[in-house]
N, C-alpha and C positions, 0 to 999 in steps of 0.2 A: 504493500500500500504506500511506500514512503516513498518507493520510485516513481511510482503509477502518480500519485498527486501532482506535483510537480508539470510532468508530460500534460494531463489531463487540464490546467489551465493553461498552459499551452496553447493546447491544440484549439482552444476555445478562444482565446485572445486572439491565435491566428487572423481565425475565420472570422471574428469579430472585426479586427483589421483591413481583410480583404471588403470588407460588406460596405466600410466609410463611403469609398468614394462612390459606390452605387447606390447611396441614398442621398436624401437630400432633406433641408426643414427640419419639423419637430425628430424623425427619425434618426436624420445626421445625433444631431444633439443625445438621442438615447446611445447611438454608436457611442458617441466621445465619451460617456459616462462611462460607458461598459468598457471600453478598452481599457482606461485608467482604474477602474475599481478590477479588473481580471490581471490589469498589470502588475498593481502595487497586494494583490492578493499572494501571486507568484514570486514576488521579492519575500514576503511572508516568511511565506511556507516553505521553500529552500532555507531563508536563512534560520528558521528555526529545524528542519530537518536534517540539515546539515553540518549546523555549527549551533544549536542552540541557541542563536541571538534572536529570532524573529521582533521583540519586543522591544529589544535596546537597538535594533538597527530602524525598525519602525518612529520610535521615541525620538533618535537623534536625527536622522532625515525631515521627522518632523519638527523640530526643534529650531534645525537650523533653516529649511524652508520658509517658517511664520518670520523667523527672524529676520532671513535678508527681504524678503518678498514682502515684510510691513515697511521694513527701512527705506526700501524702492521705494512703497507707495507715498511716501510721505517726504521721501527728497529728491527723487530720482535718481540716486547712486545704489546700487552698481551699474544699474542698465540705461540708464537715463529716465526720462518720463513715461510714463504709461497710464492706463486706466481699465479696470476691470468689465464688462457689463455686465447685467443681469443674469445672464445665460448660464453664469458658475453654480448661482444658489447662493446659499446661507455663506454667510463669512466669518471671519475672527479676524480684528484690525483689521480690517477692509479686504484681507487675503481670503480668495473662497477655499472651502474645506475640500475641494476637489484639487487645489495646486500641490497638495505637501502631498498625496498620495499619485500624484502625476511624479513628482520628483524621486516617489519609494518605485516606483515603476522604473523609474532609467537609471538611478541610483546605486543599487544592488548590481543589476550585470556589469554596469560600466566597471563598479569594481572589478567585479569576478574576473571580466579580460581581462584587465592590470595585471591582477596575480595571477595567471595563465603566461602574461606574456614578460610580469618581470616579478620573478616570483624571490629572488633574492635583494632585492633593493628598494626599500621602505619609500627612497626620494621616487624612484625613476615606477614607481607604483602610483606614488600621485600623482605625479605626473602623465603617465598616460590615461588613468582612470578622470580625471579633470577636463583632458583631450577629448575623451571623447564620451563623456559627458555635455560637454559642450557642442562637441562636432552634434549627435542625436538634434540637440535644441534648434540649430541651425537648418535642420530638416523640419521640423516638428514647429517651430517660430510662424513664420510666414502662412501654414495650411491655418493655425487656428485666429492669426488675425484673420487670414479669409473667413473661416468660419464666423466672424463676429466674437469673439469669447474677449478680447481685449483690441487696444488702438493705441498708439506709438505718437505721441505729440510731435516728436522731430523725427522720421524714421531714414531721414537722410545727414549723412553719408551711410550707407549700408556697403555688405559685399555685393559686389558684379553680378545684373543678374536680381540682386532680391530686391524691391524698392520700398518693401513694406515695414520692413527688420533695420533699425540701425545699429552701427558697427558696435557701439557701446552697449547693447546687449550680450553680444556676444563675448567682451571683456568681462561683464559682470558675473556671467556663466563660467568661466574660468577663473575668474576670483573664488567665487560659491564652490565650484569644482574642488579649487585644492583646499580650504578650509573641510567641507564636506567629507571627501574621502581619506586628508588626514585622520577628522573622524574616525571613523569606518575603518579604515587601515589599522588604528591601534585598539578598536574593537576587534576585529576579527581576524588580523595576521596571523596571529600567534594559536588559533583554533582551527584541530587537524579537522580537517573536512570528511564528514560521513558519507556524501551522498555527490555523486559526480553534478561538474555547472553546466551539462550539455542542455538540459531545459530553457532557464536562464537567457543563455547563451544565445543561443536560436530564435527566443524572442525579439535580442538586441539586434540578430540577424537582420529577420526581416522584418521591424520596426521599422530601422534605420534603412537599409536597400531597395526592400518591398515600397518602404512610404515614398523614397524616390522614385519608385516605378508608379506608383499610383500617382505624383505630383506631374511627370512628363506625360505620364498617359490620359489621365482625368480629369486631374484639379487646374490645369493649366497654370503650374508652375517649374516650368524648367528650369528658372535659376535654382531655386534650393532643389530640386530633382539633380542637378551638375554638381551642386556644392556636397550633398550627399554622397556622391558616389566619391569626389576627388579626395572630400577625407578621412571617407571608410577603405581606399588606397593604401597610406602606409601602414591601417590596422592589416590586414590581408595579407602584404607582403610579411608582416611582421610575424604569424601568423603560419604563415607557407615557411619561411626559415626555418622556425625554430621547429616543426611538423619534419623540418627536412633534415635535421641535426639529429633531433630524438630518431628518427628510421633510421640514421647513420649510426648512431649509437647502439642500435638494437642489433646491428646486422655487425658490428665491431662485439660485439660479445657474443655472438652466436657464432663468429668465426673462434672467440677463443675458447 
């Protein structure tokens, strides 16, 4: 059952994913609900399966979420200005109670890759779990200002391509990144892992890829569709290496 859980919203986040861009109105809006509450359910449930945190990784994601995402709303630092609409629901400091569990959604795998792919080096852990942390938003930014859910007072200068996102979002996200997943890194570095991140893992897959596919094909945004894919790039190679080291390694002790 501890394997199967994990898969099982998965496979249901998938498909909830896939369904976005082929609705539209009140419907879209039940999508967006359900992907983040199937998201941040699957950050859960791993990390308490896994590592026994579910509650303290839950706590601090939430923690630190109200915190930067009231401080934005009320100075516009980290990301610059913005404003909420109705469409979140209920709030706390103006933050809807759907952002801090949108953040346990990307939060958790972004980790998990870090320590997949730099599994000795506490710095170079937050560092890339911050990356692409960030990189996700940059995909994920742009569809839900189209959706209506928030609006960018200055949203220019942005990156190439996106003209709805300014570029100081994207800093703030990488500021929150490495505060966050310091977090998170000395919460759970040091807790052997029961339960493999391949679930996880394959969400941030096709989150991140899939939504660029659905942005080029549906939502008629190509820029963050291109910006997706150019910085899920060095994750992949990065990724394919070290995939190609360990089969090196396997077949170096099979010869000895």
């Amino acid at each position: 059952m501890t394997r199967v859980l994990p898969w099982a919203l998965t496979g249901l986040l998938l498909a909830t994913a896939i369904a976005y861009p082929l609705t539209a109105g009140a419907a879209r809006d039940a999508v967006s609900w359900s992907i983040v509450l199937l998201g941040a359910a699957l950050a859960v449930v791993h990390a308490s399966l896994s590592r026994r945190l579910g509650l303290a990784v839950l706590g601090t994601v939430a923690l630190a979420s109200v915190v930067f995402e009231s401080v934005g709303l009320a100075t516009g630092f980290p990301y610059g200005s913005y404003t909420y609409s109705d469409a979140l629901g209920p709030t706390l400091l103006g933050v809807p109670f759907l952002v801090p569990l949108a953040w346990l959604m990307m939060a958790w795998p972004s980790w998990l890759l870090a320590h997949r792919l730099v599994p000795g080096s506490r710095i170079g852990r937050i560092a890339v779990a911050a990356y692409v942390f960030a990189a996700w938003d940059v995909v994920l930014d742009p569809q839900l200002v189209q959706a209506g859910y928030w609006t960018w007072a200055h949203p220019s200068p942005g990156l190439p391509g996106i003209d709805t996102v300014p570029l100081t979002n994207l800093a703030g996200w990488l500021l929150a990144g490495v505060v966050l997943m310091t977090a998170l890194d000395l919460l759970a570095a040091r807790r052997t892992p029961t339960l493999p991140d391949h679930a996880p893992l394959l969400a941030l897959a096709w989150m991140t890829l899939g939504g660029a596919l659905a942005h080029v094909g549906w939502l008629g945004l190509p820029g963050s569709a291109a910006w997706g894919v150019v910085l899920a790039l060095p994750v992949l190679v990065a990724l394919g290496l070290r995939h190609r080291g360990a089969a090196a390694r396997r077949r170096a002790r099979a010869v000895a």
